[in-house]
C-alpha positions as CSV (number, residue, x, y, z in Angstrom):
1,X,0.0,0.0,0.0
2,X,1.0,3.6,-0.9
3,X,0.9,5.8,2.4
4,X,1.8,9.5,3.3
5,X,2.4,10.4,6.8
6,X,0.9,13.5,7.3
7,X,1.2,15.5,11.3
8,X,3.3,18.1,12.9
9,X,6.8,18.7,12.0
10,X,6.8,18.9,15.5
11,X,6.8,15.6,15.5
12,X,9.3,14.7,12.7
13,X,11.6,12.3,14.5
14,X,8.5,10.0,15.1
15,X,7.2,10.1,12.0
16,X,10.8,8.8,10.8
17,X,10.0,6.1,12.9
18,X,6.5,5.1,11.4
19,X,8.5,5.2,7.7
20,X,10.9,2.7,8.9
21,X,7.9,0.7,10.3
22,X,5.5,1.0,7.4
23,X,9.0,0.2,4.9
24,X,9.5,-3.1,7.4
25,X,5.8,-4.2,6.2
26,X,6.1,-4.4,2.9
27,X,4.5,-0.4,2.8
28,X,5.9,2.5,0.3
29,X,6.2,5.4,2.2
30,X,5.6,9.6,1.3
31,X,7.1,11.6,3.8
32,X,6.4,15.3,4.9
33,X,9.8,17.4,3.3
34,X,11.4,18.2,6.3
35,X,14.0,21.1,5.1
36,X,17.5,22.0,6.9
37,X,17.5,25.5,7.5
38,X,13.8,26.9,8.0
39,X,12.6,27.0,11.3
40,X,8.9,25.9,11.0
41,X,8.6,27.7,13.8
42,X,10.1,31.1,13.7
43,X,8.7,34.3,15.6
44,X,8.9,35.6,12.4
45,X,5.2,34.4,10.8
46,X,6.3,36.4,7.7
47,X,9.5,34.9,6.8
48,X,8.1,31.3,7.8
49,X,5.1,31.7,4.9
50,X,7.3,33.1,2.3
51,X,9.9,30.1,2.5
52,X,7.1,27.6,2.5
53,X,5.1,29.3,0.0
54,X,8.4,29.4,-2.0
55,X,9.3,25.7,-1.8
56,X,5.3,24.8,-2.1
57,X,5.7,22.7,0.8
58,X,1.9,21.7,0.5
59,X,1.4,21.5,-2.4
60,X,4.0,19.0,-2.9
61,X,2.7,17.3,0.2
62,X,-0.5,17.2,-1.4
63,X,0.6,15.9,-4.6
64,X,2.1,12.8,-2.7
65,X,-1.4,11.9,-0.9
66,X,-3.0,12.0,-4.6
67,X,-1.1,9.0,-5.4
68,X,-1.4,7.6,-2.1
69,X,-3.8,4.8,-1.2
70,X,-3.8,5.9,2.3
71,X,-3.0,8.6,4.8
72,X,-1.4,7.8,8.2
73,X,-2.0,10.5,10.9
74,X,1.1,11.2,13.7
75,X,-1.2,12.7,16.0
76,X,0.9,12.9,19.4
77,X,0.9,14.9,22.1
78,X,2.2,18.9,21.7
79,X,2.7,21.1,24.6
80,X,-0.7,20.9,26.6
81,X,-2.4,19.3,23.4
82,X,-2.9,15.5,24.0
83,X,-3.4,13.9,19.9
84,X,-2.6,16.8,18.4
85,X,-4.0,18.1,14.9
86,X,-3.3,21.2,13.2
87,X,-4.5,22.9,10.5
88,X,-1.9,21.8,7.9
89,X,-2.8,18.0,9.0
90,X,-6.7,18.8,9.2
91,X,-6.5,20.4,5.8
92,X,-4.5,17.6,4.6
93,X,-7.1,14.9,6.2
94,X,-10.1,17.0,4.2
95,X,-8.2,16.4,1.1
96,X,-7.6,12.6,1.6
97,X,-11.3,12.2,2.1
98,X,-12.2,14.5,-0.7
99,X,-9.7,12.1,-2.8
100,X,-11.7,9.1,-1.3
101,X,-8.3,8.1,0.1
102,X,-8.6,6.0,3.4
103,X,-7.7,7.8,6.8
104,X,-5.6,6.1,9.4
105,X,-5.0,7.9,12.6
106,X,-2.6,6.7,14.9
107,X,-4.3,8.0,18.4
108,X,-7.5,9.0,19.4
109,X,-9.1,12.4,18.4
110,X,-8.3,15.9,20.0
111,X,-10.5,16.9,22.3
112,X,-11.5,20.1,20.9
113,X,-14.5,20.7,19.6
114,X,-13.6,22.7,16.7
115,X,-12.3,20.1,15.3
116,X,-13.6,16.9,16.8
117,X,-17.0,17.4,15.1
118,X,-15.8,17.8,11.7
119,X,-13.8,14.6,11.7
120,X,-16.0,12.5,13.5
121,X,-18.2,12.8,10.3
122,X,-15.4,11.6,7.9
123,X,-16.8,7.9,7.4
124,X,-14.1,4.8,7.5
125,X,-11.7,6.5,9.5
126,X,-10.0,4.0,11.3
127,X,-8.2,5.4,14.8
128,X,-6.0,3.9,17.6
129,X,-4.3,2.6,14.5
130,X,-0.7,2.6,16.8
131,X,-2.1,-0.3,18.6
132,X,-2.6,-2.6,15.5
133,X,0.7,-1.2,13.5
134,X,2.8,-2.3,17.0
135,X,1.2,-5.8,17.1
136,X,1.4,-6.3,13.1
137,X,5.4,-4.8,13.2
138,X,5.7,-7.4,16.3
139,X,4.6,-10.2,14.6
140,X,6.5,-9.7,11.6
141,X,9.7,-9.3,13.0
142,X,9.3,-12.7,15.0
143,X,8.2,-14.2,12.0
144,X,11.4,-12.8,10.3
145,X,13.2,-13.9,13.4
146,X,12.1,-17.0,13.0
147,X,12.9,-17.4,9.7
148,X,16.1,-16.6,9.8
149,X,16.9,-18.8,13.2
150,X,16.0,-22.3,10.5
């Protein structure tokens, strides 16, 4: 299956992580660009849009859920925000469903309401999905591990 990872950059290291997973399943991967040099999170709002605008950082991120099969959402906690979903990831979850693309999240919802209501109505979202990815990876690698002990 073709899946994007799609969260925070926040949460970049851990998204690395799900790649090497997904890549261990048999999955091909599309990764957010993570780019050396701009701070995703300068005091500067100004600069910050103008370099993403320039490298058309969604756009392109966009363009790789289009050929996904699938999205996979990172939601993990930020600051005081427990499953954590911005804007760029809820606008990037409206297009996967407009694209009739299915939605994996890996935790539960948000708890805000702004937010919670919308996405409880996209149909065949699957959540909690870090749960079943753990006990899949597990039981792959012992299969592997077994396979390579004969």
């Amino acid at each position: 299956m073709k899946i994007t990872i799609c969260g925070s950059m926040k949460f970049n290291s851990e998204m690395v992580e799900l790649q090497k997973k997904l890549e261990a399943l048999g999955h091909q991967v599309h990764m957010p660009i993570a780019v050396t040099g701009l701070d995703y999170w300068a005091q500067d709002g100004v600069k910050r849009i103008k370099d993403k605008k320039g490298l058309r950082l969604v756009e392109t991120h966009l363009d790789k859920i289009t050929e996904s099969d699938a999205i996979l959402v990172a939601n993990y906690t930020k600051g005081d925000t427990k499953n954590y979903i911005g804007a760029n990831t809820f606008l990037e979850m409206g297009y996967a469903k407009y694209k009739g693309k299915k939605i994996f999240v890996l935790n539960p919802l948000p708890d805000h309401k702004y937010i919670y209501e919308e996405l409880t109505s996209f149909e065949g979202m699957i959540l909690n999905v870090d749960k079943i990815l753990v006990r899949v990876y597990n039981r792959k690698i012992i299969k592997s591990h077994r396979f390579l002990a004969f």
